[in-house]
C-alpha positions in Angstrom: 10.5 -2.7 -7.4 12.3 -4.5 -4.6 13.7 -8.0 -4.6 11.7 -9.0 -1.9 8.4 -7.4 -4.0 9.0 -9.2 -6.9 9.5 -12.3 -5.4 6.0 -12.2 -3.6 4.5 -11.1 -6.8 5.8 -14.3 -8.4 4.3 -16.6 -5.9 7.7 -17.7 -4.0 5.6 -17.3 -0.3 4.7 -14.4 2.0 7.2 -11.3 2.1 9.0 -12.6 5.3 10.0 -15.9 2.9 10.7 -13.8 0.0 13.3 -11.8 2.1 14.8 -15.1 3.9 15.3 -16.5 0.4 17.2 -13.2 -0.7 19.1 -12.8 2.8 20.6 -17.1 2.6 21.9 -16.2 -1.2 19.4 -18.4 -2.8 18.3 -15.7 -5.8 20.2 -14.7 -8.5 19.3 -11.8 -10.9 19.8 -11.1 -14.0 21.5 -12.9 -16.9 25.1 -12.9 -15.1 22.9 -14.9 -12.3 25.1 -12.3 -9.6 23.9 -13.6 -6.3 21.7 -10.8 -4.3 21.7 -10.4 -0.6 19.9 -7.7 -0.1 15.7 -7.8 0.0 15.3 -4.2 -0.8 17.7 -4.0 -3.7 15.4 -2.1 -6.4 15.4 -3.7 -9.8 13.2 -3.1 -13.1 11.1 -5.8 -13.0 9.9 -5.6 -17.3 12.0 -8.2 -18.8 13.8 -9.7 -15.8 15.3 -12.8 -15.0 16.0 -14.6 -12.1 17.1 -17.5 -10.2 15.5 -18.8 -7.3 16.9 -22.0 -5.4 18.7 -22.7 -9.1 15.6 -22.5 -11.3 15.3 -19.9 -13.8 12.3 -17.2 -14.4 11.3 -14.6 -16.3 8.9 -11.9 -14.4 5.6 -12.2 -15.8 3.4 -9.0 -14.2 0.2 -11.3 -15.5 0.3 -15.0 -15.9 -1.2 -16.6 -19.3 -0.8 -20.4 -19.3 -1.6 -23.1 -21.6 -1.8 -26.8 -20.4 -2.6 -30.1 -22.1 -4.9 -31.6 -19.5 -4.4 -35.0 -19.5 -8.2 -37.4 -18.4 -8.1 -37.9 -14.8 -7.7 -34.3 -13.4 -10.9 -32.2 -12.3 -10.4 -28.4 -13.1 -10.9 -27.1 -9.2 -8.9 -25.9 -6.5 -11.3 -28.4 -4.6 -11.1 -31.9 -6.3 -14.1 -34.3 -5.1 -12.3 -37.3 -6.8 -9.4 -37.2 -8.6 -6.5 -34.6 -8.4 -6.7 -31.0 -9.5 -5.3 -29.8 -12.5 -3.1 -27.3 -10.2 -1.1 -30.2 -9.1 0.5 -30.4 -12.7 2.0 -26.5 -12.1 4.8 -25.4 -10.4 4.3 -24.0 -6.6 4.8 -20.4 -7.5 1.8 -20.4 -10.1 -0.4 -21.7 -7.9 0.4 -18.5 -5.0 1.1 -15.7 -7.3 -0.1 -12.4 -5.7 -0.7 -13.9 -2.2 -4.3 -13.1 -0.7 -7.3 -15.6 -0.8 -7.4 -15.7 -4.8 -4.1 -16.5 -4.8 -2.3 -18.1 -8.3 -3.9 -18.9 -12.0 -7.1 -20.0 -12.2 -8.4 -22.3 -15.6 -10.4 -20.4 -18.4 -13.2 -22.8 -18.4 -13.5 -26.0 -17.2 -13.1 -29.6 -18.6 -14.4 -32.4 -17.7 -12.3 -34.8 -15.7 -12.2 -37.5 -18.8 -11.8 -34.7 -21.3 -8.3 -33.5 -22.0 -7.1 -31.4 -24.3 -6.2 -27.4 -24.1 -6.9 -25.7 -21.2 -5.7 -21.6 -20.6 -5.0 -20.6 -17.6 -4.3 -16.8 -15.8 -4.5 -14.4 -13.2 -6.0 -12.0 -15.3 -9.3 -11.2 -15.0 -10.4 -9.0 -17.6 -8.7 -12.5 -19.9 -10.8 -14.9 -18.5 -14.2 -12.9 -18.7 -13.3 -12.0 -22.4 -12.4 -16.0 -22.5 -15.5 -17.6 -21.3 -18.5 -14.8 -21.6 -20.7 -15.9 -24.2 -20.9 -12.6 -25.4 -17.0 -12.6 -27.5 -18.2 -15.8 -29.2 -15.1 -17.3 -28.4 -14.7 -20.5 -30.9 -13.5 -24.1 -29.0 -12.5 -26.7 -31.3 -13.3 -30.4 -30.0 -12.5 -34.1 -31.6 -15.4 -36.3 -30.4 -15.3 -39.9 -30.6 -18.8 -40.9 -30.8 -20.3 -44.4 -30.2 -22.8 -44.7 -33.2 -21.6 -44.3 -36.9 -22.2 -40.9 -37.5 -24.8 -39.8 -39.7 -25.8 -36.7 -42.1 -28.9 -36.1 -39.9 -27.1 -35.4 -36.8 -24.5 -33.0 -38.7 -27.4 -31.5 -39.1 -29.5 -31.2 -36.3 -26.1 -30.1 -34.1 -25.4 -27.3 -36.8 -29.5 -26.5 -36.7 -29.4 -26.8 -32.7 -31.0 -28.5 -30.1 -32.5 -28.1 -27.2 -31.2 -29.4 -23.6 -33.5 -29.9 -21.1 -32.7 -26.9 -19.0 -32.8 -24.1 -21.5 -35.8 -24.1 -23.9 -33.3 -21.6 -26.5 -31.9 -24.1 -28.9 -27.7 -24.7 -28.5 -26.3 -24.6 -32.4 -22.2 -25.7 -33.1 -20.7 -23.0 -34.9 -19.3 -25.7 -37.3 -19.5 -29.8 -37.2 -18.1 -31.9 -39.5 -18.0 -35.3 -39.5 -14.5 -36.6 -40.3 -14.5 -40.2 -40.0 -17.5 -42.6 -38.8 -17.5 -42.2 -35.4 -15.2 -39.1 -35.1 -16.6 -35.3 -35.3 -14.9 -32.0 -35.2 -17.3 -29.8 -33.4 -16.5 -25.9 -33.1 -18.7 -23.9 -29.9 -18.9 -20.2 -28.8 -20.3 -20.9 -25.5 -19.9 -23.0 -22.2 -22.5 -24.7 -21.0 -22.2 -27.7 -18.6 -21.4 -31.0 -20.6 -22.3 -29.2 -23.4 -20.7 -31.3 -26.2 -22.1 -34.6 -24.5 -25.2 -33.5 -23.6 -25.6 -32.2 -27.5 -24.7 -35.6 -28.7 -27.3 -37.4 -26.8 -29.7 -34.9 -28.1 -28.9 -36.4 -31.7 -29.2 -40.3 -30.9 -25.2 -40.3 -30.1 -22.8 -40.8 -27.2 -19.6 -39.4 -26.6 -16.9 -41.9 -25.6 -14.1 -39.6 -26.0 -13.5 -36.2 -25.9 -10.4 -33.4 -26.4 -10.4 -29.9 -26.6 -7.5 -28.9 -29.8 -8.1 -25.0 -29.8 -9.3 -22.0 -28.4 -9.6 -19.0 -30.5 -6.8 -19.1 -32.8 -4.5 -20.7 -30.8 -4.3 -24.7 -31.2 -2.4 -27.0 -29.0 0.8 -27.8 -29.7 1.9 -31.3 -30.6 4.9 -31.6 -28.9 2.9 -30.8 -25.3 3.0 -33.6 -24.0 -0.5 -34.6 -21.6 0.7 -32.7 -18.1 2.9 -30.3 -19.4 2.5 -26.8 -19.8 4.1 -23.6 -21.1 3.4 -19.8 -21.1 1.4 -18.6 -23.7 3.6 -16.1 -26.2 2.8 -12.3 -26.7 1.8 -13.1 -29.8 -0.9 -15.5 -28.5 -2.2 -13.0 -25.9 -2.7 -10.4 -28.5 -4.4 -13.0 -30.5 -7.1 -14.3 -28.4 -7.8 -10.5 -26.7 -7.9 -8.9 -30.4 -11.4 -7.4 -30.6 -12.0 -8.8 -34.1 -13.7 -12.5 -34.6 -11.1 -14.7 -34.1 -10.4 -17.1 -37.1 -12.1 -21.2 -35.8 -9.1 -23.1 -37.1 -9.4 -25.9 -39.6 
């Protein structure tokens, strides 16, 4: 693929930018960083690195993100309030592939006071397997509640309950109650305010809420609230695996 190619691929702007950032000497390839003036040069883009304007990458042909969302940041391109959650990623993420639908786009959504793990790509076939109710893909949650916890409510989440606009009762897939007011609840599905709006259907209120898993992948403790990292092979493999995926513990 040419330099130029690559570079638009990546997100670093329109072809004509990609080829004045080649042409003034500002990307270096490979892992002896040599200095490429040329837009057209070919290179093999599986496994390559480059520089551009001093900052190293690794060509990614699909992008899989994770991020720890931090409270304060709605997950739109289109914030009504507070920032977006693509503020917190590098320019080049947010425009890979050019076009209208441009850049990674979240898994999901959270709410802008929840935080937690949040994926993020540009692959599409991902993020339908990701959020379609249909893969029963289990979300782990820590819920601070307002009310000491109780054996009823356990039980009524695990039974299900109904919210008022779907008559077909919403069950946890797992909910246990490991302190008085805190609750690990596990879901397969994504409903709007879900967690909350189950809570209040118990007698409860949720006064804090973070997301520690997806699948079998679980939020790493030294990701710090605003950072975020790509997600390893072995992590891809592991949430697109067509076998239930393990709910961590």
């Amino acid at each position: 693929m040419q330099l130029q190619d690559i570079l638009f691929s990546q997100g670093f702007g329109t072809r004509r930018v990609c080829c004045g950032l080649v042409q003034q000497g500002l990307v270096q390839v490979g892992p002896d960083a040599s200095t490429c003036t040329e837009p057209t040069e070919i290179f093999e883009e599986t496994g390559l690195v480059f520089r551009v304007q001093g900052e190293q990458w690794h060509y990614h042909a699909l992008a899989y993100l994770m991020l720890h969302k931090p409270a304060g940041y709605e997950c739109s391109q289109k914030p009504s309030t507070y920032p977006s959650i693509y503020t917190l990623l590098p320019g080049p993420l947010r425009n890979r592939g050019g076009g209208a639908a441009a850049g990674v786009q979240a898994v999901g959504r959270l709410d802008q006071d929840t935080t937690g793990l949040l994926l993020l790509s540009d692959d599409g076939k991902f993020i339908h397997r990701m959020t379609s109710p249909r893969h029963h893909v289990p979300k782990v949650y820590e819920v601070q509640v307002k009310h000491a916890l109780d054996e009823r409510q356990v039980t009524r989440l695990l039974d299900g309950v109904v919210l008022d606009d779907d008559p077909k009762p919403v069950r946890a897939a797992a909910c246990t109650a490991l302190a008085d007011t805190h609750l690990q609840l596990t879901l397969t599905e994504g409903k709007y305010h879900q967690v909350k709006r189950m809570v209040a259907a118990v007698g409860n209120r949720v006064e804090g809420l973070h997301r520690s898993s997806i699948g079998p992948v679980l939020l790493p403790v030294d990701l710090r609230p605003g950072q975020w990292r790509w997600l390893t092979a072995d992590e891809v493999q592991a949430l697109t695996q067509k076998a239930p995926a393990k709910v961590p513990t």
